[in-house]
Backbone as a chain_set.jsonl record, in Angstrom:
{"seq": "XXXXXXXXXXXXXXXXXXXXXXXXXXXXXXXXXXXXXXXXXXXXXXXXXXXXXXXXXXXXXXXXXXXXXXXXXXXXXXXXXXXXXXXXXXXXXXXXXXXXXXXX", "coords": {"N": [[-10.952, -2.461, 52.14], [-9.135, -5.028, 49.986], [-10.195, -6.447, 47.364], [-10.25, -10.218, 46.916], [-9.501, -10.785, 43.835], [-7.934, -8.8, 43.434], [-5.922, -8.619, 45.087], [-4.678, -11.346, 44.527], [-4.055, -11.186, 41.725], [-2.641, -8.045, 41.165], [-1.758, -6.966, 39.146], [-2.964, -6.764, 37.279], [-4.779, -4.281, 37.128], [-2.927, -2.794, 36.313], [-2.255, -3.107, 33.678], [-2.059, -2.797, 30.518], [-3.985, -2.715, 27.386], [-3.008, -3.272, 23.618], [-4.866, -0.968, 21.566], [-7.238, -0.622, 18.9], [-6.41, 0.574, 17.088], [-4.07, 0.807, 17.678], [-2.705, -1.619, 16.351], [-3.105, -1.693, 14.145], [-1.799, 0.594, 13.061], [0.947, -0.974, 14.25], [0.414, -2.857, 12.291], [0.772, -2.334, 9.467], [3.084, -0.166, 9.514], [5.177, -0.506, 8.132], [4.432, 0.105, 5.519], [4.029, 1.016, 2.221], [2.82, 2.361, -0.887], [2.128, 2.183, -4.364], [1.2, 5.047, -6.601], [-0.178, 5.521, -9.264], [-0.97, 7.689, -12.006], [-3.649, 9.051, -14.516], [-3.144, 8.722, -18.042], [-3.34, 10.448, -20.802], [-1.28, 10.235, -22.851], [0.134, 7.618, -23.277], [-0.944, 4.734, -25.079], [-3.049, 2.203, -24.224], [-2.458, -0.162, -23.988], [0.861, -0.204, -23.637], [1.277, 1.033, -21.561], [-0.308, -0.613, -19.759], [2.038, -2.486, -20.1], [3.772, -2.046, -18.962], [3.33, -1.651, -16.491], [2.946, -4.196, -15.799], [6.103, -5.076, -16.647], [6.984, -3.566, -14.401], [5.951, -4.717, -11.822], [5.294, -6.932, -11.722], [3.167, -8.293, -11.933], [0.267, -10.478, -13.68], [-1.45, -9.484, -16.794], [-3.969, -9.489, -16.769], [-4.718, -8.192, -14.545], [-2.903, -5.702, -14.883], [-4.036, -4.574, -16.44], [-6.703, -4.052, -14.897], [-5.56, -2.312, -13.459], [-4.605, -0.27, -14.719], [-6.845, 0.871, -16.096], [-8.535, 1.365, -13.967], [-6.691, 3.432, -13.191], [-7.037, 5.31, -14.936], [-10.13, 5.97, -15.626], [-10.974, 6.577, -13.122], [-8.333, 8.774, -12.103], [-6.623, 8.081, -10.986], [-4.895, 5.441, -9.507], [-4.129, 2.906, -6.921], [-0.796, 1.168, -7.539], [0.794, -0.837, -6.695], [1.884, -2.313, -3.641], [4.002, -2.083, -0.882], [6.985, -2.421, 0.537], [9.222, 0.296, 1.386], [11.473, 0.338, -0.047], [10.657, -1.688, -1.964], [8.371, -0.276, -3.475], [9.639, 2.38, -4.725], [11.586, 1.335, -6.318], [9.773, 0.38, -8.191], [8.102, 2.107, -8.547], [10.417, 3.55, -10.123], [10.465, 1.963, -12.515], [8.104, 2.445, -13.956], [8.294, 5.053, -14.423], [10.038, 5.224, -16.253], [8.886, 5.617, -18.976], [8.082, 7.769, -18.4], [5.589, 7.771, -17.433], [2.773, 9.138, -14.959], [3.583, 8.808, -11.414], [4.02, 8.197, -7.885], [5.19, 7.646, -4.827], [3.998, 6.507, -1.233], [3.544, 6.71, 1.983], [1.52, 4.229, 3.624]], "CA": [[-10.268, -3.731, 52.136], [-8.671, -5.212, 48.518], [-10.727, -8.063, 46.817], [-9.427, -11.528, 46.084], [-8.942, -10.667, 42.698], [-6.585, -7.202, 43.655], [-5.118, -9.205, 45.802], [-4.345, -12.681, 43.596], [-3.799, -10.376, 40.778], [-2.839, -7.048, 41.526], [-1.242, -6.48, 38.031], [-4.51, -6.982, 36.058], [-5.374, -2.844, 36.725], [-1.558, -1.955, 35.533], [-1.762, -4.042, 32.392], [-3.008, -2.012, 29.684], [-4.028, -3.553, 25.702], [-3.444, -2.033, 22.43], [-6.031, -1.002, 21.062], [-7.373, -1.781, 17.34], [-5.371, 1.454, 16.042], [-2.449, 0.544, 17.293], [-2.76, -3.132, 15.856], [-3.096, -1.494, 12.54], [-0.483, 1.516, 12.823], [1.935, -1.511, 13.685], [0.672, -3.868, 11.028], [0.918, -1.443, 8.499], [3.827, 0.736, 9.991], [5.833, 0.348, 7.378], [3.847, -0.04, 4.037], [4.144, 1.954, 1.545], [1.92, 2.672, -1.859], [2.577, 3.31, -5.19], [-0.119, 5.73, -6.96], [-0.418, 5.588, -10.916], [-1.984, 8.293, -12.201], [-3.791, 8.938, -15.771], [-2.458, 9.098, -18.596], [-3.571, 10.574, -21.832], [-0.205, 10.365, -23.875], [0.499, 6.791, -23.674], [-1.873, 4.271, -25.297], [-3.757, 1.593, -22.824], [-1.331, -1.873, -24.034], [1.653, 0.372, -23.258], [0.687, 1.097, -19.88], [-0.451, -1.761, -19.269], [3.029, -3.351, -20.314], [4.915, -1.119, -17.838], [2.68, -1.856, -14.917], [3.622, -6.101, -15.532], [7.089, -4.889, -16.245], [7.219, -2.808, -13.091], [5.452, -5.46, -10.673], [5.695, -8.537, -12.452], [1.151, -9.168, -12.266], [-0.085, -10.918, -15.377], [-1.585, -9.044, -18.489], [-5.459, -9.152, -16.411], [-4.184, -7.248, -13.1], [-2.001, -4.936, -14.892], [-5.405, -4.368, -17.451], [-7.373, -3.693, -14.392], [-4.89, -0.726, -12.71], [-4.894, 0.682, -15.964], [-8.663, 0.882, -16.2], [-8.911, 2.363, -12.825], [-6.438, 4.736, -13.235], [-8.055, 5.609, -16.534], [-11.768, 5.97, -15.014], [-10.783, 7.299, -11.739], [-7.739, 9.377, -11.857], [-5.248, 7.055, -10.433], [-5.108, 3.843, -9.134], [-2.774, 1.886, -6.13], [-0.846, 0.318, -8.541], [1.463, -1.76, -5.578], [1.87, -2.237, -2.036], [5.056, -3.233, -0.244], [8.242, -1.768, 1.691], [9.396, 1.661, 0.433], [12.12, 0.454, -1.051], [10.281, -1.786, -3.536], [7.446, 0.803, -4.02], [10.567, 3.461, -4.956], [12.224, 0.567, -7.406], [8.541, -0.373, -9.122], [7.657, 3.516, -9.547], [11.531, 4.074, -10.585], [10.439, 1.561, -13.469], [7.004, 3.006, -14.614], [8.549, 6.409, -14.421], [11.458, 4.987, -17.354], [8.315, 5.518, -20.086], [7.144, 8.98, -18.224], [4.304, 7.692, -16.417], [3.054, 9.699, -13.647], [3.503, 7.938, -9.966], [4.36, 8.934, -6.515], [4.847, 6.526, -3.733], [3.255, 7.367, -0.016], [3.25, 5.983, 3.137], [0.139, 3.655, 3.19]], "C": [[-10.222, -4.262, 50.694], [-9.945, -6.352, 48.568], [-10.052, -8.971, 46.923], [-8.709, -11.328, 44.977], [-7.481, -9.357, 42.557], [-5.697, -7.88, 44.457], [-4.303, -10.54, 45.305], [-3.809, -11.893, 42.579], [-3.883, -9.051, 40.655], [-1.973, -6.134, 40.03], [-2.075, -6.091, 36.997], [-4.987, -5.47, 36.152], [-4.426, -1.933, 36.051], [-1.658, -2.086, 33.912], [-2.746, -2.839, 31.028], [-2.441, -2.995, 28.094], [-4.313, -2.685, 24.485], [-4.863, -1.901, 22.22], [-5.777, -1.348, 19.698], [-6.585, -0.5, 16.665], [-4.367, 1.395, 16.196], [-2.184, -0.764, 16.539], [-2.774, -2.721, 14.564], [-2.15, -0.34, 12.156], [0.651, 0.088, 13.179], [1.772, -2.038, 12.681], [1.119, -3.232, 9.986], [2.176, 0.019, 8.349], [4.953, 0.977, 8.592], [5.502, -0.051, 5.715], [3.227, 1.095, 3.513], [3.147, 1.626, 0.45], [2.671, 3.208, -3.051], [1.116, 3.467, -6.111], [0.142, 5.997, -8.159], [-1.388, 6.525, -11.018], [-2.315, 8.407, -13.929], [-2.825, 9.595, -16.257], [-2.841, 9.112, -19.929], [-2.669, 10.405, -23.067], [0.521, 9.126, -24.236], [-1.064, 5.75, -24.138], [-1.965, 3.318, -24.268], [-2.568, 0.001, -23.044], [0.307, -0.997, -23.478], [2.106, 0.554, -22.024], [0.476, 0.015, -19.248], [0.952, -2.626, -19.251], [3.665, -3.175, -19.073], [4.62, -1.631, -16.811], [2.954, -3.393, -14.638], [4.914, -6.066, -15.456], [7.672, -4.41, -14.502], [6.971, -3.97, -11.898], [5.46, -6.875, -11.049], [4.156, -9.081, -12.387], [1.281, -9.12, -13.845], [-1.143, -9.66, -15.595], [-3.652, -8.13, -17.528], [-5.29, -7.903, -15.356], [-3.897, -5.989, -13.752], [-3.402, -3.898, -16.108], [-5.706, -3.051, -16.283], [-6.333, -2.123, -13.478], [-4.943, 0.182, -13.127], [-5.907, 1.607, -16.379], [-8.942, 1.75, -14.681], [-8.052, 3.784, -12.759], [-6.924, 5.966, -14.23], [-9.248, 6.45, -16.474], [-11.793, 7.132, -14.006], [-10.013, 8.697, -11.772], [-6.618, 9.051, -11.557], [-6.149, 5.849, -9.781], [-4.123, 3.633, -8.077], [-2.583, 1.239, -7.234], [0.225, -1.044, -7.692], [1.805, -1.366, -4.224], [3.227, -2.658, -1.789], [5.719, -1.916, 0.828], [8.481, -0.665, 0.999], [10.294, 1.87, -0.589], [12.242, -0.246, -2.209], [9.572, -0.686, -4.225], [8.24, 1.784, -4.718], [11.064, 2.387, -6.598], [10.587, 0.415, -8.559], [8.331, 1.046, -9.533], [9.059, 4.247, -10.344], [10.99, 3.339, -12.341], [9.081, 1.977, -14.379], [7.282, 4.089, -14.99], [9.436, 6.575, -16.095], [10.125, 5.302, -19.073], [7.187, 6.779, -19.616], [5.972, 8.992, -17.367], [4.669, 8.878, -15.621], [2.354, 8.9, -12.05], [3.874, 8.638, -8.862], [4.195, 7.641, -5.942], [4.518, 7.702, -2.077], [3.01, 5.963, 1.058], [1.521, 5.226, 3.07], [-0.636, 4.194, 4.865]], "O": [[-11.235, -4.01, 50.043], [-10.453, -6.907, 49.542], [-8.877, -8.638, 47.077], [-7.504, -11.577, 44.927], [-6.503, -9.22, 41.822], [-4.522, -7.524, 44.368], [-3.19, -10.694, 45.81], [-2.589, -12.04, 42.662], [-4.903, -8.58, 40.152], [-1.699, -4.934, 39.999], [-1.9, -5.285, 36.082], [-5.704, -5.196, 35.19], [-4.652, -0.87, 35.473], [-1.202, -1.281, 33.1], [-3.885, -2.374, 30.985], [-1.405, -3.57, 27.759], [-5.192, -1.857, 24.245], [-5.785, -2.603, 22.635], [-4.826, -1.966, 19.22], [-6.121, -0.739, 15.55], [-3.522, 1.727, 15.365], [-1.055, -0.751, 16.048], [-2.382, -3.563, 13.756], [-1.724, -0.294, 11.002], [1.412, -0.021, 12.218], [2.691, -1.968, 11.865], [2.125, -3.761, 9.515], [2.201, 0.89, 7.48], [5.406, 2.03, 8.142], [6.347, -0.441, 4.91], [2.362, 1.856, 3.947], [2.501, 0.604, 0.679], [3.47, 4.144, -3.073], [0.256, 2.614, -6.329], [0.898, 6.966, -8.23], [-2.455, 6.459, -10.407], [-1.461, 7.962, -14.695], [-2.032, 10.422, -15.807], [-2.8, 8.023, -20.501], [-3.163, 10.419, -24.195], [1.347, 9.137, -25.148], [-2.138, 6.005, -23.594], [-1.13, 3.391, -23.366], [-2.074, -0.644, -22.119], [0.812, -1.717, -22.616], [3.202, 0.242, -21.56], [1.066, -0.286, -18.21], [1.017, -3.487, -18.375], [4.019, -4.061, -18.294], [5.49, -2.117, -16.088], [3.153, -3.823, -13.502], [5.412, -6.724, -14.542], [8.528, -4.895, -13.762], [7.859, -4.081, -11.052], [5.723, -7.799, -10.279], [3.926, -10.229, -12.766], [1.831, -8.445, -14.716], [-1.568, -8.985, -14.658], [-4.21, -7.036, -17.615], [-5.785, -6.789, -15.528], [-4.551, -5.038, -13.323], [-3.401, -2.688, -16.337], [-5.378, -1.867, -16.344], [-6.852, -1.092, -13.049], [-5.182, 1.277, -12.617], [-5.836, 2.741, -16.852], [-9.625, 2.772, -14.625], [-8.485, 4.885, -12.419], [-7.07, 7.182, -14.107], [-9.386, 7.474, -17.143], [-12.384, 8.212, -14.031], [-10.659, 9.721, -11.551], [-5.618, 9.708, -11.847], [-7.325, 5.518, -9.634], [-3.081, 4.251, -8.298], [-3.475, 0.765, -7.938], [0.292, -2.147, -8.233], [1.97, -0.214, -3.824], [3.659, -3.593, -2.463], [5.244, -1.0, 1.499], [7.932, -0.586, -0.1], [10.339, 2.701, -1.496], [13.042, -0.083, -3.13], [9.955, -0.193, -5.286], [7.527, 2.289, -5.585], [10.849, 2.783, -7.744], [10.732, 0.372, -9.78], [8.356, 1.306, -10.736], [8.93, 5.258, -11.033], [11.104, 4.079, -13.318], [9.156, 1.758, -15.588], [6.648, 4.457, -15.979], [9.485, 7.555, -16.838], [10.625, 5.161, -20.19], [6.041, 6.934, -20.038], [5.489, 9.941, -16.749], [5.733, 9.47, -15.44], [1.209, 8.587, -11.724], [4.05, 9.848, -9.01], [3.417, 6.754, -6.294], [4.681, 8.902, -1.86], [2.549, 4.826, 0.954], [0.558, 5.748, 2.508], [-1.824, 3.971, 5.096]]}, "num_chains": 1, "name": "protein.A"}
C-alpha cells in the first residue's frame, strides 16, 4: 500500500537534481583560457606591455602573469568566451609571444 507522501507527491521519486558536476560543466561550459608561455627572447617590460595591451589589466596584473609565466612555464593569462580569448592571444601573438587558447 503507497504512503501519504507517494501518494500527495508521487513526482518527488521521478524528479532527479544536477549534481555539483553538472553545475560546473554548465557554469563553465563555455569558458575558454588563454595560456602565455615563457619567453626568453623578449625582455620582462615588453611582455608585460603586450599582456595590458592584449587585456587591458594595469601595469601590476600584467607584472604578475609575466612573473608566473617566467617562474613556472606559463601562466592563464585571461579567461572569457572563445572569441575574446582568440582576439587577446591574436594580440600577444603580433610581438611573437607564445599562447594557445583552450577550453577551460
Amino acid at each position: 500500500m503507497p504512503t501519504e507522501l507517494e501518494i500527495a507527491e508521487p513526482w518527488i521519486h521521478e524528479r532527479s537534481f544536477p549534481s555539483l558536476d553538472d553545475e560546473r560543466e554548465t557554469e563553465f561550459a563555455d569558458t575558454y583560457v588563454v595560456i602565455l608561455y615563457n619567453d626568453d627572447y623578449h625582455d620582462v617590460d615588453e611582455v608585460a606591455l603586450q599582456i595590458q595591451k592584449a587585456t587591458g589589466y594595469n601595469k601590476l596584473k600584467a607584472v604578475e602573469i609575466m612573473l608566473e609565466a617566467h617562474l613556472r612555464g606559463r601562466a592563464i593569462c585571461y579567461t572569457g568566451s572563445e572569441a575574446e580569448c582568440e582576439k587577446v592571444a591574436g594580440v600577444l601573438r603580433q610581438i611573437r609571444l607564445q599562447v594557445e587558447t583552450d577550453k577551460f
